[in-house]
C-alpha atoms as a printed R data frame, in Angstrom:
    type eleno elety resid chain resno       x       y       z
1   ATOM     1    CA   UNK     A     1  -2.869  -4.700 -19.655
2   ATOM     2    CA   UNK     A     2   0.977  -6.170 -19.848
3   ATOM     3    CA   UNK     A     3   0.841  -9.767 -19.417
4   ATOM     4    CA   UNK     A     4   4.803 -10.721 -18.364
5   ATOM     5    CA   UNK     A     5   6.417 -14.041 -18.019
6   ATOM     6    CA   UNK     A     6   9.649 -14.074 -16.675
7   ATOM     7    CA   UNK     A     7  12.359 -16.191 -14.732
8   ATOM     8    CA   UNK     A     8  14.817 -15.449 -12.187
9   ATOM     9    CA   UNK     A     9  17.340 -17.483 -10.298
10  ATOM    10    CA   UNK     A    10  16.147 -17.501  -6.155
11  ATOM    11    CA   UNK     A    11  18.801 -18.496  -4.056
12  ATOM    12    CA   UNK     A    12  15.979 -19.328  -1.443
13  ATOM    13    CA   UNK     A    13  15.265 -22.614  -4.395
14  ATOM    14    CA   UNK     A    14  18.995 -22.243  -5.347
15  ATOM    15    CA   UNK     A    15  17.343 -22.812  -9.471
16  ATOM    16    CA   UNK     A    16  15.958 -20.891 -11.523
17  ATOM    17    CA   UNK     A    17  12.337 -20.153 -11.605
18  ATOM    18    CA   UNK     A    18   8.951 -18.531 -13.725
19  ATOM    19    CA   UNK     A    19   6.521 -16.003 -12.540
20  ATOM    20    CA   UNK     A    20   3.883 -14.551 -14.629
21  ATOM    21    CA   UNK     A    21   2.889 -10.892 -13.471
22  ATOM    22    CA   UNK     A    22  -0.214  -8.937 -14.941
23  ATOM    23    CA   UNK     A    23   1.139  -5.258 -14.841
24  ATOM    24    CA   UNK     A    24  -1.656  -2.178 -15.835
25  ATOM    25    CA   UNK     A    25   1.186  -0.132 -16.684
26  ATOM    26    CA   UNK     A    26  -0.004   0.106 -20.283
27  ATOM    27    CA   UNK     A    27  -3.943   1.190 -19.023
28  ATOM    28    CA   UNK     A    28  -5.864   3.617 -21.271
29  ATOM    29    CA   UNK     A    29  -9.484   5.154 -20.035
30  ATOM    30    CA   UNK     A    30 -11.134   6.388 -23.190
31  ATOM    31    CA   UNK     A    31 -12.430  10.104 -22.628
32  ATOM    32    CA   UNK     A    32 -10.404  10.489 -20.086
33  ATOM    33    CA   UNK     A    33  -6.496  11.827 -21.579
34  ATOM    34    CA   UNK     A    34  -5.683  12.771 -18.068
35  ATOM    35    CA   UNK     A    35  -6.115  10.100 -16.462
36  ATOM    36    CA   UNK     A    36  -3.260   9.091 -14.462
37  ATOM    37    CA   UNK     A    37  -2.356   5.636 -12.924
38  ATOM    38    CA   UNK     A    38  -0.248   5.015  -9.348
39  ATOM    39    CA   UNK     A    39   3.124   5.847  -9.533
40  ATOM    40    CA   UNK     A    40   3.270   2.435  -6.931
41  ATOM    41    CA   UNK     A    41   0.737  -0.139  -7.903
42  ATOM    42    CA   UNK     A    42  -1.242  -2.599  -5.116
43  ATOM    43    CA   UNK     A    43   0.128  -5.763  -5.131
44  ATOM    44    CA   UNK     A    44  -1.583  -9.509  -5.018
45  ATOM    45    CA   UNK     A    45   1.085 -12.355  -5.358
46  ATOM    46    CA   UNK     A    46  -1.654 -15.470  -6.081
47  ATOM    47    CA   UNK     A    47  -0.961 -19.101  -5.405
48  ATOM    48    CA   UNK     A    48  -2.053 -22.028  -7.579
49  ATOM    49    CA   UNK     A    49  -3.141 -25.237  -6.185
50  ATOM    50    CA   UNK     A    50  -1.400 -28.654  -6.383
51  ATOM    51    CA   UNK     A    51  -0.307 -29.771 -10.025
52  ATOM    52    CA   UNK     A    52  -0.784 -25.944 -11.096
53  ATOM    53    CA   UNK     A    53   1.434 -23.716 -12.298
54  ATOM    54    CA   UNK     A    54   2.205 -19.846 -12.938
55  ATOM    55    CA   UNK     A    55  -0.628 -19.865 -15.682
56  ATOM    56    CA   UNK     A    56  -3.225 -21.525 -13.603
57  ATOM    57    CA   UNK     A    57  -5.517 -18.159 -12.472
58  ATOM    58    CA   UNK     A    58  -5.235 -16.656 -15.530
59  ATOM    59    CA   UNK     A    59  -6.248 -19.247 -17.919
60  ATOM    60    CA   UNK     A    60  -9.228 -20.083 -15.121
61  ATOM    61    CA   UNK     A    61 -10.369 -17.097 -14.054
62  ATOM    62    CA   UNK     A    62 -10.757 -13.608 -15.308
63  ATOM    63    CA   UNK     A    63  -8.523 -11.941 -12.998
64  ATOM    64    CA   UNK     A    64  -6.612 -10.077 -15.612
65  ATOM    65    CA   UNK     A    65  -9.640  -7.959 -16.480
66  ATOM    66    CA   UNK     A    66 -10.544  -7.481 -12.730
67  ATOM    67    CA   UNK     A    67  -6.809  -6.118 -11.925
68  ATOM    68    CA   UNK     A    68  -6.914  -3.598 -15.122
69  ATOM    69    CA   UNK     A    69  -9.934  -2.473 -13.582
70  ATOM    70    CA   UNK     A    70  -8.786  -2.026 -10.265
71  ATOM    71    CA   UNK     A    71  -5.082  -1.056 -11.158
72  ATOM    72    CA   UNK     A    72  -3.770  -3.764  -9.549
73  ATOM    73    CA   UNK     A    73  -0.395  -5.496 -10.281
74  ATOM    74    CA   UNK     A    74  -0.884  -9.444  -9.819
75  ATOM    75    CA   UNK     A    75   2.134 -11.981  -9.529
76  ATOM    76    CA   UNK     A    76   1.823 -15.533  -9.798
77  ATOM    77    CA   UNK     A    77   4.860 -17.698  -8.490
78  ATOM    78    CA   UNK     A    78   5.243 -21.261  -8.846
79  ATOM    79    CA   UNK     A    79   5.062 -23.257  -6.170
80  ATOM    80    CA   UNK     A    80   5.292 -26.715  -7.940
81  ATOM    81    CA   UNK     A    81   3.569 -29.241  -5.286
82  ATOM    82    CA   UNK     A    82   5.246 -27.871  -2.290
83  ATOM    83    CA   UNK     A    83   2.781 -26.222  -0.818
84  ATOM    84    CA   UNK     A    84   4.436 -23.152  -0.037
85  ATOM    85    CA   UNK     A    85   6.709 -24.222   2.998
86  ATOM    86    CA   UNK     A    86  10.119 -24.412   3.904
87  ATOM    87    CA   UNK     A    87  12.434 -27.537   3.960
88  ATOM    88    CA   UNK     A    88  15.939 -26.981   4.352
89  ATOM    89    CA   UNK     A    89  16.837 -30.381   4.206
90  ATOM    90    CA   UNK     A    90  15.219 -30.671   0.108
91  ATOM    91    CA   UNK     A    91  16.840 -27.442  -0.311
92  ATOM    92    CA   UNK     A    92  12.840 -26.141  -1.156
93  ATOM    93    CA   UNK     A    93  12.549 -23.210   1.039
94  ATOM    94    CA   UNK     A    94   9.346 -21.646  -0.634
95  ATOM    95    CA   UNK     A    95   7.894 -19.947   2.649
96  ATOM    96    CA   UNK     A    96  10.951 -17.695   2.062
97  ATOM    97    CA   UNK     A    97  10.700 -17.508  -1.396
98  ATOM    98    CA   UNK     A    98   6.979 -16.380  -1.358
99  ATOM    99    CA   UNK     A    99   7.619 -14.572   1.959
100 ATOM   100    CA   UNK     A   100  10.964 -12.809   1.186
101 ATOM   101    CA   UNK     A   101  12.794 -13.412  -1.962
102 ATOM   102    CA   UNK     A   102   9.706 -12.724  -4.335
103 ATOM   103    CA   UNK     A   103   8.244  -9.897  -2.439
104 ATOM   104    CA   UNK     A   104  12.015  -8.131  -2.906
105 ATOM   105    CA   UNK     A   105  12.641  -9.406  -6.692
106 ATOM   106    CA   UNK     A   106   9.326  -7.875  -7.704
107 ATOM   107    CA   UNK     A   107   9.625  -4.783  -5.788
108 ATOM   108    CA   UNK     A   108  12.718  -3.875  -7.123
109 ATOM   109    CA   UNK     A   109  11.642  -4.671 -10.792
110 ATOM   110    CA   UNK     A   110   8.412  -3.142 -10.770
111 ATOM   111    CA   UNK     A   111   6.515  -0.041  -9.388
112 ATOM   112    CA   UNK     A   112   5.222  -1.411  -6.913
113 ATOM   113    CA   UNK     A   113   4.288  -0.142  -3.182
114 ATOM   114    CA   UNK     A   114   6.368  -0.767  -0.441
115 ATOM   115    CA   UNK     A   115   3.593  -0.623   1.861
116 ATOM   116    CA   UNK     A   116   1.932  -3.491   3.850
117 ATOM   117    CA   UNK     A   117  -1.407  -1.676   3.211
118 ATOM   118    CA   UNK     A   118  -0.855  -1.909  -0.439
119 ATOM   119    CA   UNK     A   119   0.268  -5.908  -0.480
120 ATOM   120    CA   UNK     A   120  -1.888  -8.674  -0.321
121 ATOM   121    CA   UNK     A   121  -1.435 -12.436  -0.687
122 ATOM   122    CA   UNK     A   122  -3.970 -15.111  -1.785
123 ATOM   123    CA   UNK     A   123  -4.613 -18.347  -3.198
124 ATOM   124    CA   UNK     A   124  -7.263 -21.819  -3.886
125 ATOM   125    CA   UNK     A   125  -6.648 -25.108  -2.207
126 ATOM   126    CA   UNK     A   126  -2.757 -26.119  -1.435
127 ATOM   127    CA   UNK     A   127  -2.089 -21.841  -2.859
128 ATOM   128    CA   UNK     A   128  -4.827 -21.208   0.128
129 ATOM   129    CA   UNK     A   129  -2.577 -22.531   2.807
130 ATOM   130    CA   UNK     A   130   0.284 -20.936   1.306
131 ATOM   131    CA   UNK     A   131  -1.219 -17.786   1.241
132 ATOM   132    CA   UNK     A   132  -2.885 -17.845   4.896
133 ATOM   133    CA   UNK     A   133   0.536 -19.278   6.492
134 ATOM   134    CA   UNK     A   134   2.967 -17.008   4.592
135 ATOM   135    CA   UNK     A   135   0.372 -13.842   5.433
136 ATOM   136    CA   UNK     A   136   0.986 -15.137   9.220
137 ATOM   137    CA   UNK     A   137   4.496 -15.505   9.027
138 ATOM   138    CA   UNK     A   138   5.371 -12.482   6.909
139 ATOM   139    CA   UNK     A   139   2.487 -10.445   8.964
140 ATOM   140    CA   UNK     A   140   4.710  -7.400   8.357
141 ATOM   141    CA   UNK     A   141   4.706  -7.611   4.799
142 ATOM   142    CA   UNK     A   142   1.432  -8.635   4.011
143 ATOM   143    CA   UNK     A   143  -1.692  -6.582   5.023
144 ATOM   144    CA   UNK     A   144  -4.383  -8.725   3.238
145 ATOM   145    CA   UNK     A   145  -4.535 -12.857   3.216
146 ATOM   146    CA   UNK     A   146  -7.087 -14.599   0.679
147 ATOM   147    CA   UNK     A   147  -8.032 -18.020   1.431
148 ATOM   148    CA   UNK     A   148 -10.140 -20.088  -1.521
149 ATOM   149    CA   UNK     A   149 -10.955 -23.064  -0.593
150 ATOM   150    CA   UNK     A   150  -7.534 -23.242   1.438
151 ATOM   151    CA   UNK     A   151  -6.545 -26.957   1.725
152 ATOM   152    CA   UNK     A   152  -6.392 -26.700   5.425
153 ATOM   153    CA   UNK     A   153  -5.199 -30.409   6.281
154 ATOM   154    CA   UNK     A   154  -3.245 -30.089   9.356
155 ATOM   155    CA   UNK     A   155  -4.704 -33.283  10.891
156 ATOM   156    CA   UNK     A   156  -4.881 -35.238   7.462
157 ATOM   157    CA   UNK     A   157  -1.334 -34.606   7.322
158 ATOM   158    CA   UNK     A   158  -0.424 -35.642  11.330
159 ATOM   159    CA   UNK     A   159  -2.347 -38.644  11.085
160 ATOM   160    CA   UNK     A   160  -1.735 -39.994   7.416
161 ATOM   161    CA   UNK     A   161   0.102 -43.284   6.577
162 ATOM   162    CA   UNK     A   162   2.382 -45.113   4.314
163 ATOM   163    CA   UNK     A   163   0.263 -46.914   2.123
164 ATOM   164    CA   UNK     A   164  -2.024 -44.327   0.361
165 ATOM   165    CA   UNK     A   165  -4.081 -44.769  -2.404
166 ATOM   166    CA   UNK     A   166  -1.302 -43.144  -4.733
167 ATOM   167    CA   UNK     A   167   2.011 -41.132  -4.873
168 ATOM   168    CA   UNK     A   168   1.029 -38.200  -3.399
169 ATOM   169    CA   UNK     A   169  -1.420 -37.451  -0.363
170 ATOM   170    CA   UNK     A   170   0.445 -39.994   2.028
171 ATOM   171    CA   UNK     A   171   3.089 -40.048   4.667
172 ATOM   172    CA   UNK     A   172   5.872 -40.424   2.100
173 ATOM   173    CA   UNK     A   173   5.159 -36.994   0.766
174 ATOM   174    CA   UNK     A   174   3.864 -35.309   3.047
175 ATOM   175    CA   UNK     A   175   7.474 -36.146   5.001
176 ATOM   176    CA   UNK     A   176   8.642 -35.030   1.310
177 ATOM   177    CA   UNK     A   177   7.162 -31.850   1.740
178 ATOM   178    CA   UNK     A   178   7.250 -31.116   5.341
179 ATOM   179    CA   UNK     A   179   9.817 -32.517   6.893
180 ATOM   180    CA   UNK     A   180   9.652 -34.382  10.151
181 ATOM   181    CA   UNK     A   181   5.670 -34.720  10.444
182 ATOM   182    CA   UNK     A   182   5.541 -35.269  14.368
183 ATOM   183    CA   UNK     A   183   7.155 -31.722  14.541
184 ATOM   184    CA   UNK     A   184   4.626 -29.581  12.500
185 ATOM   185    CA   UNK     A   185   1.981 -28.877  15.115
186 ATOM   186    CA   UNK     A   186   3.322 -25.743  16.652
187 ATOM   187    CA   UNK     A   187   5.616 -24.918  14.068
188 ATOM   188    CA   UNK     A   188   5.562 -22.214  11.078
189 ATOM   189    CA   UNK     A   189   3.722 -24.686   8.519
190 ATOM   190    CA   UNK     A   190   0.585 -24.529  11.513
191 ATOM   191    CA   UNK     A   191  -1.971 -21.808  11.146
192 ATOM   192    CA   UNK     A   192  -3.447 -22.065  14.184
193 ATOM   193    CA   UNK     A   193   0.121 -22.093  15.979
194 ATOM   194    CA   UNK     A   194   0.884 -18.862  13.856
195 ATOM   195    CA   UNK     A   195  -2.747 -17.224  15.222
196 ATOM   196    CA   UNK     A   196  -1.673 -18.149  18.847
197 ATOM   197    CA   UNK     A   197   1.280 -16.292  18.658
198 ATOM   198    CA   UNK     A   198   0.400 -12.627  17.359
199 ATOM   199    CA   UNK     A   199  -1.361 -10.036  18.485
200 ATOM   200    CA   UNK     A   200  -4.747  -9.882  17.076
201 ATOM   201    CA   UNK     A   201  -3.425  -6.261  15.631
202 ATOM   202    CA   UNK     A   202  -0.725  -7.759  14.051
203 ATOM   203    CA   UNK     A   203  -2.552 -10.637  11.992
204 ATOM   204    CA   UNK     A   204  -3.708  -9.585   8.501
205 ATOM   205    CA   UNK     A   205  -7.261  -8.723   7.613
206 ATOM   206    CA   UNK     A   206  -8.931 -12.264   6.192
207 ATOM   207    CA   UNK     A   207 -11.730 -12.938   3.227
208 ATOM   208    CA   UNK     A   208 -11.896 -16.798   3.015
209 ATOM   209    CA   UNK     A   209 -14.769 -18.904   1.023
210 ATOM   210    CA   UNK     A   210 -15.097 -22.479   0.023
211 ATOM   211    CA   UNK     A   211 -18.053 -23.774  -1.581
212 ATOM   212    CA   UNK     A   212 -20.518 -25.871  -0.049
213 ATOM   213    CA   UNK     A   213 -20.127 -28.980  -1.588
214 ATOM   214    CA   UNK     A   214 -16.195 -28.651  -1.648
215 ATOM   215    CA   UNK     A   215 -14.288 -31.949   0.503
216 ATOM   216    CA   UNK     A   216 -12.458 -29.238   2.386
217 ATOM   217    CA   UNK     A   217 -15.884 -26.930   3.711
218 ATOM   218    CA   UNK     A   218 -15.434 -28.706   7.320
219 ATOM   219    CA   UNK     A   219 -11.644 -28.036   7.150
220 ATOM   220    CA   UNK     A   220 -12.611 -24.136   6.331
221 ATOM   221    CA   UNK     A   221 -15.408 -23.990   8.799
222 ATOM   222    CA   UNK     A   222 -13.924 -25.369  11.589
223 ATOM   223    CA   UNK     A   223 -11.092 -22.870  10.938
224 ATOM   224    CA   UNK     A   224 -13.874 -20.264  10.686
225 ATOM   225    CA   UNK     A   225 -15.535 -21.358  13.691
226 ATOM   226    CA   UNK     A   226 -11.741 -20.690  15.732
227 ATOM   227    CA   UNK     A   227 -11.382 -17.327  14.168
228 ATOM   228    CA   UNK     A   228 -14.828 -16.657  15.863
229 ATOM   229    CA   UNK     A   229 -13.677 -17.938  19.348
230 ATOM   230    CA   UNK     A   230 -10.441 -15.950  19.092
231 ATOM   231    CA   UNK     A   231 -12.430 -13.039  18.022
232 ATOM   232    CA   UNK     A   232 -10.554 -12.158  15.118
233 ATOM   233    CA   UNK     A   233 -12.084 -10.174  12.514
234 ATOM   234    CA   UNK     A   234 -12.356 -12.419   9.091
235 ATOM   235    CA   UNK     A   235 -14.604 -12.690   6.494
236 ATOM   236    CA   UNK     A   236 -16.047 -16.554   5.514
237 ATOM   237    CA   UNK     A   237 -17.830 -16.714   2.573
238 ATOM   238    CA   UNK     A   238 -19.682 -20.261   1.137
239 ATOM   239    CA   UNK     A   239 -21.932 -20.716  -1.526
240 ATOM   240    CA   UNK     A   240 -22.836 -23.351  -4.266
241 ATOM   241    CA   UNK     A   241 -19.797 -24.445  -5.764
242 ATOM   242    CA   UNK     A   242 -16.878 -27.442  -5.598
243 ATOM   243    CA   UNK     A   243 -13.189 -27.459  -5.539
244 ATOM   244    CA   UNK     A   244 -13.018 -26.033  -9.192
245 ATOM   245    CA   UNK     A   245 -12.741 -22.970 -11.191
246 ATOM   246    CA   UNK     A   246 -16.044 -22.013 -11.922
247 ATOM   247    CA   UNK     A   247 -16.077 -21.183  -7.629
248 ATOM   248    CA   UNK     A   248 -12.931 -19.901  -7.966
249 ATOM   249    CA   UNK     A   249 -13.641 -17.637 -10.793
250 ATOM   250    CA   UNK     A   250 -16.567 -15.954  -9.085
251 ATOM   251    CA   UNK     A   251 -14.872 -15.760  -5.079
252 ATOM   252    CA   UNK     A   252 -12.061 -14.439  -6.882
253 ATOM   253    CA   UNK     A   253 -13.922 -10.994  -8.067
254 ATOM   254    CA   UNK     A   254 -15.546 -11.102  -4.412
255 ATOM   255    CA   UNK     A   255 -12.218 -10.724  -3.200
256 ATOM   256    CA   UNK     A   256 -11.029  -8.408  -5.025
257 ATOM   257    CA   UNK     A   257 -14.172  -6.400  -4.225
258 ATOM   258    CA   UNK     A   258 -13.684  -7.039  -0.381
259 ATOM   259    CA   UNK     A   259  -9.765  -5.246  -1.136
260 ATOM   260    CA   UNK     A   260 -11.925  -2.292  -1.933
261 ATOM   261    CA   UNK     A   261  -9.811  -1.032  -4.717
262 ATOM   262    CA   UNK     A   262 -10.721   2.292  -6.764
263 ATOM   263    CA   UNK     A   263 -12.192   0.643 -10.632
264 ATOM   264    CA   UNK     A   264 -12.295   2.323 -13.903
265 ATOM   265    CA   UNK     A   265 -12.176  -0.191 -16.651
266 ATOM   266    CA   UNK     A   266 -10.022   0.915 -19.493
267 ATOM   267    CA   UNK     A   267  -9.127  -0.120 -22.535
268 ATOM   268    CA   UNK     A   268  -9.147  -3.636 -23.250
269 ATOM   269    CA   UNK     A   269 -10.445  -6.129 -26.185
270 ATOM   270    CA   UNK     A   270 -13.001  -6.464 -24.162
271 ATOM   271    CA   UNK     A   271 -13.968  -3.320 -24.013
272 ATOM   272    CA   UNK     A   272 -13.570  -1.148 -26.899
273 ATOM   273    CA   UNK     A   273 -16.198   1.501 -25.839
């Protein structure tokens, strides 16, 4: 398994920025000399939660061993603490970075499919949002959305004030982050204003989960609970767990397993035999 950091200047950021990509391009099955891997590998680009970074799923989770197994390329932007949105005025358009610019860059450095089948999107907690808006908005792109724990806080965000309890997580930067906060119900940044406005065959298959003692299960069930009364196919996991990576780590290999990808393990350090 190739395990590649790199950096690329994205006009969408107008800087320079780091991905890390987990690319089975190297894969060897023992016993089997003829085995042959896809000329145009699957695709997840993963989102890390707030104060992560490009390194985040792979130094809490095992998802490089799950993608060797499954042949799937993985590529893990950063999205600093932006949470994946667009904001012309900061100059931090990330919804077309994720969306657009990063979907192209990789495509055109890697063999990867250019199918929406084949291209997925995912992410935990503020990554979670990113992933489910971006999947809405760039429902042409993306075939599959994975929600973890997906910091749904719409109405934190609408009704939150100037004097919170620290720098982040109050109407200072949340205005930081999305711009004019009256505005976002309705807009591109509001999942549920997204939903309203495709076609239930256009929005992307769902798997979501959140663990049951998590602060944001009611934020995930209620959103649950409207897929239901919209009738829109999803899958909602919950089970023991919090907002941490020992949930993370085991939803994560559920949802690979809901992407139903072909396995065969391979070669690995793990694995010798």
């Amino acid at each position: 398994m190739a395990h590649l950091t790199c950096n690329f200047f994205a006009k969408s950021l107008m800087r320079t920025v780091d991905i890390t990509v987990i690319l089975p391009t190297d894969k060897f099955v023992f016993g089997q000399s003829d085995y042959v891997l896809p000329k145009k590998f699957k695709t997840l680009y993963l989102l890390h939660g707030i104060f992560g970074s490009t390194s985040d799923w792979i130094n809490g989770t095992r998802i490089e061993r799950w993608a060797q197994e499954r042949d799937l390329v993985v590529v893990m932007p950063s999205g600093e603490n932006k949470f994946y949105v667009d904001n012309p005025k900061s100059g931090d358009n990330f919804s077309t970075f994720i969306g657009q610019e990063l979907v192209d860059f990789t495509r055109k450095s890697f063999p990867l499919s250019e199918k929406r089948e084949d291209t997925y999107i995912g992410g935990l907690s503020m990554g979670g949002y990113g992933a489910i808006i971006n999947g809405l908005k760039y429902h042409e792109t993306f075939g599959k959305i994975i929600g973890l724990s997906s910091g749904l806080i719409l109405d934190t965000v609408v009704h939150s004030t100037y004097d919170g309890v620290n720098q982040i997580m109050n109407r200072y930067y949340y205005e930081s982050i999305f711009g004019d906060i009256d505005s976002i119900k309705g807009s591109d940044k509001d999942y549920f204003a997204l939903i309203e406005k495709l076609d239930t065959k256009e929005i992307p298959e769902l798997y979501l989960a959140c663990g049951t003692e998590d602060m944001l299960k009611k934020e995930n069930d209620d959103f649950h609970n409207y897929l239901l009364d919209k009738h829109i196919q999803h899958t909602y996991e919950t089970g023991p767990g919090n907002h941490d990576w020992d949930f993370w780590d085991t939803y994560i290999r559920k949802a690979l397993d809901w992407l139903k990808l072909d396995r065969n393990q391979g070669v690995s350090s793990g694995n010798v035999a």
